[in-house]
RODREN-208431 format. One line per field, with one value per residue (C-alpha): residue number from 1; residue in one letter; x, y, z. Coordinates in nm, 3 decimals, always signed. Example, Ala and Ser with C-alpha at 12.3 -4.5 7.8 and 13.67 -1.06 7.14 Angstrom:
BEGIN
num <- c(1,2)
residuo <- c(A,S)
xx <- c(+1.230,+1.367)
yy <- c(-0.450,-0.106)
zz <- c(+0.780,+0.714)
***
This chain:
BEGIN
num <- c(1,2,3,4,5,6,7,8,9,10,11,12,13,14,15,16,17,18,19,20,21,22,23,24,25,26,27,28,29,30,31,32,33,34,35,36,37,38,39,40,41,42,43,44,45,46,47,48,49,50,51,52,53,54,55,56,57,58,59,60,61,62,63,64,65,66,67,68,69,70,71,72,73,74,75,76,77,78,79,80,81,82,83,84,85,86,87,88,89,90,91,92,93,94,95,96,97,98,99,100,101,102,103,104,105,106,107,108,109,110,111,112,113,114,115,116,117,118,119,120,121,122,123,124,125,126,127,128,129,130,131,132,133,134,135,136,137,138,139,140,141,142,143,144,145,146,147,148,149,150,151,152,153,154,155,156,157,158,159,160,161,162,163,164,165,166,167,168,169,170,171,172,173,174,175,176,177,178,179,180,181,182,183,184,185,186,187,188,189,190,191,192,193,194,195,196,197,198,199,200,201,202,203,204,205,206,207,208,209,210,211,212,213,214,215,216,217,218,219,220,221,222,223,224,225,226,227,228,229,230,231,232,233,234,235,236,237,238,239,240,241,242,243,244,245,246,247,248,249,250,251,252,253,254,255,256,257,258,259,260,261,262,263,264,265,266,267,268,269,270,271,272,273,274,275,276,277,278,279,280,281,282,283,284,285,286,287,288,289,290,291,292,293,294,295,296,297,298,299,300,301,302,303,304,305,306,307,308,309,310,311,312,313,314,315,316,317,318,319,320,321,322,323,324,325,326,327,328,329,330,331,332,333,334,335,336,337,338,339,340,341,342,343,344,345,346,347,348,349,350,351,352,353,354,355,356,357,358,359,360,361,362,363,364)
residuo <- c(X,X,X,X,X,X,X,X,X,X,X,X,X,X,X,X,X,X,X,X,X,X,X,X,X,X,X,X,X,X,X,X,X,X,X,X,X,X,X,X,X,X,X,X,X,X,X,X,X,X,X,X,X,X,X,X,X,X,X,X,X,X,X,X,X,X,X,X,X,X,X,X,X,X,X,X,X,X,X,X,X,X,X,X,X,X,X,X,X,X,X,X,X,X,X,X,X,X,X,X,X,X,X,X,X,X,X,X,X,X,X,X,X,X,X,X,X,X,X,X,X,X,X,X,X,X,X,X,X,X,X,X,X,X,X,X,X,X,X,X,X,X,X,X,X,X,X,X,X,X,X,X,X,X,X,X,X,X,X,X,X,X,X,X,X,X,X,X,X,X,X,X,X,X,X,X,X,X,X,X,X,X,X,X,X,X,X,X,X,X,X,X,X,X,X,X,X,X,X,X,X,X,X,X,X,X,X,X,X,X,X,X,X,X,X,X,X,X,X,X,X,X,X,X,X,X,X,X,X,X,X,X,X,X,X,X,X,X,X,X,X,X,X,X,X,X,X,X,X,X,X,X,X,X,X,X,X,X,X,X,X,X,X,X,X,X,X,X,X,X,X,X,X,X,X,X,X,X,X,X,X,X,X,X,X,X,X,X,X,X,X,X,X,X,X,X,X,X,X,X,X,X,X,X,X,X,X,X,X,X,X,X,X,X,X,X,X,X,X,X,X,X,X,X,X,X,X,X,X,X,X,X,X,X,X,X,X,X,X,X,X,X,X,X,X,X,X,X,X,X,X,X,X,X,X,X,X,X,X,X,X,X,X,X)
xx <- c(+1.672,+1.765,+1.661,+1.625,+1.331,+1.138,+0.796,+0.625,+0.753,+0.676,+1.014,+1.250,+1.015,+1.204,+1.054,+0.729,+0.630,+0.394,+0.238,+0.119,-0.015,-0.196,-0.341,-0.446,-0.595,-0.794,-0.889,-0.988,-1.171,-1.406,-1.224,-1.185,-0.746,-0.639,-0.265,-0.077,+0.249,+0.489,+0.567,+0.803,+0.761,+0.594,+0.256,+0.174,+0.383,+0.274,-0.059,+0.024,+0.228,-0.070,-0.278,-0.044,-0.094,-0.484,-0.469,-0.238,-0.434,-0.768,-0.914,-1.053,-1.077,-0.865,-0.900,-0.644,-0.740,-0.525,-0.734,-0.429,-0.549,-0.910,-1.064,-1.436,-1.695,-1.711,-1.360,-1.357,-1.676,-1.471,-1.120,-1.338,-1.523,-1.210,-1.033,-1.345,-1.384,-1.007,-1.049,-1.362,-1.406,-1.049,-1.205,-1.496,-1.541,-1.875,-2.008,-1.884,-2.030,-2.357,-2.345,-2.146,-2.335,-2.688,-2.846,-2.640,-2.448,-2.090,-1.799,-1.470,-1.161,-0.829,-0.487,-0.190,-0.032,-0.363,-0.528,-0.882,-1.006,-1.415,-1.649,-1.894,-2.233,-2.346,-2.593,-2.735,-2.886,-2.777,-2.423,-2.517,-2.710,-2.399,-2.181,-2.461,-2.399,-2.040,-2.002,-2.340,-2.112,-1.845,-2.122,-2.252,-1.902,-1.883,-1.599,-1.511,-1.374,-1.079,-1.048,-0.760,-0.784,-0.488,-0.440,-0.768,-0.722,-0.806,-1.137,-1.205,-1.123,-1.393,-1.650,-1.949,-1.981,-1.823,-1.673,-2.086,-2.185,-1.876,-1.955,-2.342,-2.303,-1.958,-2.138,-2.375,-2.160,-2.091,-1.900,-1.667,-1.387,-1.146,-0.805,-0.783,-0.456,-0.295,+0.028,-0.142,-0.149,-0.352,-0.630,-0.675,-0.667,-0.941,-1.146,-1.108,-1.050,-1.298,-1.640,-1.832,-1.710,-1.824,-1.556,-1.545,-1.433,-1.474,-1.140,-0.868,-0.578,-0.174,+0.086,+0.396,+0.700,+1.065,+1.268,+1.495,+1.830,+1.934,+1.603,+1.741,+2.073,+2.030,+1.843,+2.082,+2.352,+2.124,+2.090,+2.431,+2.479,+2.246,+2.375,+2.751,+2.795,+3.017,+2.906,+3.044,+2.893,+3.029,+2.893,+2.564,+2.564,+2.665,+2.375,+2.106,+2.196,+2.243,+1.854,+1.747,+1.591,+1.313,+1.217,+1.162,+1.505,+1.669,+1.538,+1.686,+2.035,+2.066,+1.941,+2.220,+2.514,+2.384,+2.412,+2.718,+2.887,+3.042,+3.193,+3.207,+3.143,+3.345,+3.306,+3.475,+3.293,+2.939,+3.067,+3.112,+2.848,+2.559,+2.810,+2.776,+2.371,+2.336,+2.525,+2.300,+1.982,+2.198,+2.013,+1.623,+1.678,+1.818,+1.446,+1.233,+1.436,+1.427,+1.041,+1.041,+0.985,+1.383,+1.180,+1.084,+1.399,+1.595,+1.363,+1.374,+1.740,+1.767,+1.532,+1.782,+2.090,+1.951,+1.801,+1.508,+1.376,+1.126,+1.086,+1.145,+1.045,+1.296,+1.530,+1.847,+1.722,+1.622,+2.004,+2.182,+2.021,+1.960,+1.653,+1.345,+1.133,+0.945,+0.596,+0.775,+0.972,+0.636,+0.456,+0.714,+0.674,+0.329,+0.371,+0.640,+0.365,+0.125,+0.320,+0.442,+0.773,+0.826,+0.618,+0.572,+0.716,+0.678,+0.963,+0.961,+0.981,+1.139,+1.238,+0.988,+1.240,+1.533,+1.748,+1.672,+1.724,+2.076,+2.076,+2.008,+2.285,+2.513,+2.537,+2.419)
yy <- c(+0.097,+0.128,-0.171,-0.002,+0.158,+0.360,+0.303,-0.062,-0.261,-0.608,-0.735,-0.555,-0.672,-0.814,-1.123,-1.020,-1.390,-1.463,-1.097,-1.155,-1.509,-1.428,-1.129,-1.360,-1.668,-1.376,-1.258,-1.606,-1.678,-1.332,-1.194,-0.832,-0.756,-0.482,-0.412,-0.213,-0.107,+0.204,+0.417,+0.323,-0.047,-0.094,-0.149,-0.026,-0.164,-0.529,-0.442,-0.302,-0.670,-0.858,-0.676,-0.771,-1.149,-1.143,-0.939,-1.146,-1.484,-1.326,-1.419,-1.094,-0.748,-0.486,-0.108,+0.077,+0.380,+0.648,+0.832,+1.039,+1.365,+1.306,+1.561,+1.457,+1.245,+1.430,+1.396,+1.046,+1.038,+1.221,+1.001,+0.689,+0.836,+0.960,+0.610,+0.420,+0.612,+0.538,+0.199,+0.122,+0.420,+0.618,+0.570,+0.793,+0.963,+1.080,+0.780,+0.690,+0.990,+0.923,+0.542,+0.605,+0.956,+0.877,+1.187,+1.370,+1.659,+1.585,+1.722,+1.631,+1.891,+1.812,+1.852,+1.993,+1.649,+1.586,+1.320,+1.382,+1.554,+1.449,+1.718,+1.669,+1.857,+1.648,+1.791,+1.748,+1.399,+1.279,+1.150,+0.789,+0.719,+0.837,+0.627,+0.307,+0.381,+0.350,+0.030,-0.141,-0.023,-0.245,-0.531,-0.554,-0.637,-1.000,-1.069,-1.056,-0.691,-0.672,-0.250,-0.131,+0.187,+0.312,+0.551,+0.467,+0.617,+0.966,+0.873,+0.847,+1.252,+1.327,+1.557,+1.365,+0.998,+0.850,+0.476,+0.411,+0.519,+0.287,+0.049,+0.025,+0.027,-0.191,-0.512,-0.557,-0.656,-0.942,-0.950,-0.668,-0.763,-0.448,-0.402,-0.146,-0.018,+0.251,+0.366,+0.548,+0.215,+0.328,+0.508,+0.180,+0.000,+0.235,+0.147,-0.218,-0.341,-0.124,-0.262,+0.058,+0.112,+0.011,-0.141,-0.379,-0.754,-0.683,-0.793,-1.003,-0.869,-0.834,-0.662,-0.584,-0.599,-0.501,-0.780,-1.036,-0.908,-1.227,-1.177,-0.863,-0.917,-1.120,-0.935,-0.666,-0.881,-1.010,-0.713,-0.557,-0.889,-0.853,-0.550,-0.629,-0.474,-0.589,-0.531,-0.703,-0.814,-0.564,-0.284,-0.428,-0.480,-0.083,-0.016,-0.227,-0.108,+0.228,+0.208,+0.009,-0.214,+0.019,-0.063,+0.279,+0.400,+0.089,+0.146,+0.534,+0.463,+0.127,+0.350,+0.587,+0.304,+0.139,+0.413,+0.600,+0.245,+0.160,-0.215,-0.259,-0.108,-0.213,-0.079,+0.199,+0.322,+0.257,+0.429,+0.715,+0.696,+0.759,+1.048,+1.203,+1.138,+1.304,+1.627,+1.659,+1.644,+1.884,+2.180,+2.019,+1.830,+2.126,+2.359,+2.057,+2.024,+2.434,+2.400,+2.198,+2.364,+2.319,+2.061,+1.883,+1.870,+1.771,+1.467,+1.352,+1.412,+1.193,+0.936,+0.896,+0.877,+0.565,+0.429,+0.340,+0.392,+0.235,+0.438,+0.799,+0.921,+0.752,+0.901,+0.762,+0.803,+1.204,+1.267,+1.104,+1.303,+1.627,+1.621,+1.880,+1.699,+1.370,+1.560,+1.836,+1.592,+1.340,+1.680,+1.725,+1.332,+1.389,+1.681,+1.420,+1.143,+1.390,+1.507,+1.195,+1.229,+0.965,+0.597,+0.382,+0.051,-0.243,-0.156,+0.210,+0.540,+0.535,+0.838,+0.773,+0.891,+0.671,+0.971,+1.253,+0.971,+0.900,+1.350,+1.387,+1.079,+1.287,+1.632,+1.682)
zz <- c(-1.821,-1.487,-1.272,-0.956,-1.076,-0.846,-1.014,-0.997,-1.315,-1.330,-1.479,-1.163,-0.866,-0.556,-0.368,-0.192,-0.301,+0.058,+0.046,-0.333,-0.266,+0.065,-0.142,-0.418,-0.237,-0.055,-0.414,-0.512,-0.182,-0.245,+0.102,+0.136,+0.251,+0.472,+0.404,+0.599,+0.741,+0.739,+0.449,+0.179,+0.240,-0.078,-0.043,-0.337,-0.560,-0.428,-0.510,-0.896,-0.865,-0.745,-1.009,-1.297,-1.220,-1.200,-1.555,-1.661,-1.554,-1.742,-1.400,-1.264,-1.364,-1.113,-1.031,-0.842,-0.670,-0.488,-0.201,-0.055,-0.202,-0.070,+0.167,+0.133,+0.010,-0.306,-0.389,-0.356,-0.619,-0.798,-0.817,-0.781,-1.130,-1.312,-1.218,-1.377,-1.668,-1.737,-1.713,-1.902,-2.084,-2.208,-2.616,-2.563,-2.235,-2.299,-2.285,-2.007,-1.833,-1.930,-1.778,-1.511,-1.366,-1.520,-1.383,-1.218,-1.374,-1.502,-1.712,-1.864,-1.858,-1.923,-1.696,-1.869,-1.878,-2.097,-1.839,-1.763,-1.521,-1.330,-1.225,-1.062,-0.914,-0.681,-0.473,-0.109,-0.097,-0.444,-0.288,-0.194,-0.521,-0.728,-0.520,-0.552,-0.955,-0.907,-0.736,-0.907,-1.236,-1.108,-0.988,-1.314,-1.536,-1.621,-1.464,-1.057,-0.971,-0.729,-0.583,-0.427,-0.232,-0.152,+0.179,+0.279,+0.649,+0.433,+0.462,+0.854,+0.812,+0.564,+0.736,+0.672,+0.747,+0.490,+0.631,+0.711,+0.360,+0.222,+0.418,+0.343,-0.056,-0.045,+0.180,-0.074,-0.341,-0.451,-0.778,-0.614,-0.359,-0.209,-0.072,+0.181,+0.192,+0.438,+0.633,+0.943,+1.137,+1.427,+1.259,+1.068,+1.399,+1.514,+1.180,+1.093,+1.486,+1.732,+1.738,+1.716,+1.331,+1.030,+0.894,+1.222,+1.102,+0.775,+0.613,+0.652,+0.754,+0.589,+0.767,+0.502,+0.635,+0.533,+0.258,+0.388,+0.325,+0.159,-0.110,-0.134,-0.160,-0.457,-0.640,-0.589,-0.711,-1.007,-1.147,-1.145,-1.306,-1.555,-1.720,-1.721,-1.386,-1.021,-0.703,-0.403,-0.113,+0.143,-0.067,-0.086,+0.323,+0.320,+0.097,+0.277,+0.637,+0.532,+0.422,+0.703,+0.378,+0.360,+0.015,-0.146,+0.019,-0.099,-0.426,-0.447,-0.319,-0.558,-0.821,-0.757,-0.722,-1.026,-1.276,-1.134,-1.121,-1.453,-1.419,-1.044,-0.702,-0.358,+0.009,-0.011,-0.293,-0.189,+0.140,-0.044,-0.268,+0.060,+0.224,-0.112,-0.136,+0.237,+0.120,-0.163,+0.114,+0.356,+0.295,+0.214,+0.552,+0.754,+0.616,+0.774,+1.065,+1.119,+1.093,+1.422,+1.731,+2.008,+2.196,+1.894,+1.732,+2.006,+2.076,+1.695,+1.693,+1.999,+1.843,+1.516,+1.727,+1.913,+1.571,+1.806,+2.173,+2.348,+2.609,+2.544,+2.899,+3.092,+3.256,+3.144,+2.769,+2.931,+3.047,+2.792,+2.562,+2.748,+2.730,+2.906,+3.146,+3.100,+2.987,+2.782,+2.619,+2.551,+2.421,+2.175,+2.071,+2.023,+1.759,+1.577,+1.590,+1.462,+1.212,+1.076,+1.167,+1.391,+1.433,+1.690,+1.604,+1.769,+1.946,+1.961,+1.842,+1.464,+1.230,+0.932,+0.680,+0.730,+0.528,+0.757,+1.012,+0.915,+0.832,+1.143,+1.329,+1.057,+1.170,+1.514)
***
């Protein structure tokens, strides 16, 4: 196969040694983890790595679930359910339903990919005793239970209360430990760090961060290697700074150069390689960027040509750039943050895609 997989496999995993061990002693030491960071650092896939070591070790049993598509309390019954049933249950469903949703009504349907589908009638009132029999289903296995939820910012936008009603059933656990997971760093500031939330103090804390180019530069190397393939160093260096080492970016491009390469790829070649890979995202990036009110697309266009600004209201970054005013010009970075466009970095403002990013550095 291809070993710049985009999809977690154990066998073409780069590095992330620290991040899996913090995770793990946390694990060990029955501490709850939020992780966090941009998108397309690979959260997730550290997580599926961590979780392949704790199976693998017999140690602890694991549960990954994916919140992103969430609107409500209800839903997340509902993904929480479908995950567990999955897990425990995937021989004989009805079964499960019966221990898992003693009580309440539930049914089974199936997608067209043939995965099961939850649902649910969970009336007024009955929502915090179906959640109870989730977790206490979980609190009751013989072995500890490690969660991962995934986007778990999702839920701070449910209508009802949802992080108290979490928070309530999930403290008095003790056989079940969580990782909180999430991209939309300052709604999970507002959850984990202000005092008047429910999640308040309640985890430790991981902040992912991008690969060392050298980690990644071997494994790079490695795996060209592997299958009989050359890649030299300079082409590598194009790849990696052309990606900005964003790991899911890294992981497309590398993914490209690996299977159009046949014995070995140089400079030149990996140059052309990415000019090639922006003309075939021409015309998807030109739609998103025509979506984008003139203000906003000047600003983000002015944001990719620096690579990143720290202060977008200043004048010299205003002229240079010819920019509208100071408060026109923050209104339109406001849409962009809101829209997940842009990010605030430690540094500054930052293009979240780094491909529109270098779309935009391109052609305007």
């Amino acid at each position: 196969m291809n070993p710049f997989t985009l999809n977690y496999h154990s066998e073409y995993f780069c590095d992330r040694e620290n991040e899996v061990k913090v995770l793990k002693e946390n694990a060990l030491n029955g501490l709850n983890t939020l992780v966090h960071s941009p998108r397309r650092l690979g959260k997730s896939a550290i997580i599926h790595h961590l979780f392949y070591q704790l199976e693998k070790e017999n140690k602890f049993e694991t549960l990954y679930i994916d919140l992103f598509a969430s609107q409500n309390l209800n839903d997340f019954a509902q993904i929480f359910g479908e995950n567990l049933l999955n897990r425990y249950h995937k021989k004989n469903l009805v079964s499960g339903i019966k221990k898992l949703f003693k009580g309440l009504y539930a049914s089974i349907s199936f997608s067209a990919d043939g995965s099961p589908m939850l649902n649910l009638g969970i009336g007024e009132g009955q929502m915090e005793t179906s959640l109870n029999q989730l977790f206490n289903y979980l609190e009751n296995r013989k072995k500890p239970v490690i969660v991962a939820f995934d986007e778990f910012q999702e839920i701070a936008s449910y209508p009802e209360k949802a992080e108290a009603v979490i928070r309530t059933i999930t403290q008095r656990l003790n056989n079940v430990h969580f990782i909180y997971s999430g991209s939309s760093f300052h709604i999970l500031q507002h959850m984990f760090y202000s005092a008047k939330q429910a999640f308040y103090q309640s985890s430790e804390s991981l902040i992912v961060g991008k690969i060392s180019e050298e980690k990644y530069r071997e494994f790079i190397r490695a795996n060209f290697e592997k299958f009989k393939k050359r890649i030299s160093d300079d082409a590598i260096d194009h790849l990696l700074t052309f990606t900005d080492r964003y790991t899911y970016y890294t992981q497309v491009i590398c993914n490209q150069a690996f299977y159009k390469t046949n014995k070995g790829l140089e400079l030149d070649e990996a140059i052309l390689l990415t000019s090639n890979y922006m003309e075939t995202r021409k015309a998807d990036y030109s739609g998103i960027l025509r979506l984008l009110s003139d203000n906003q697309q000047k600003v983000i266009i002015a944001i990719a040509k620096d690579g990143e600004v720290s202060k977008p209201t200043a004048v010299d970054f205003l002229m240079r750039n010819k920019l509208p005013s100071g408060s026109s010009t923050l209104q339109a970075l406001n849409a962009l943050l809101e829209k997940e466009m842009i990010y605030k970095s430690e540094n500054g403002y930052v293009v979240y895609d780094v491909f529109f990013r270098r779309f935009l550095d391109r052609y305007y």
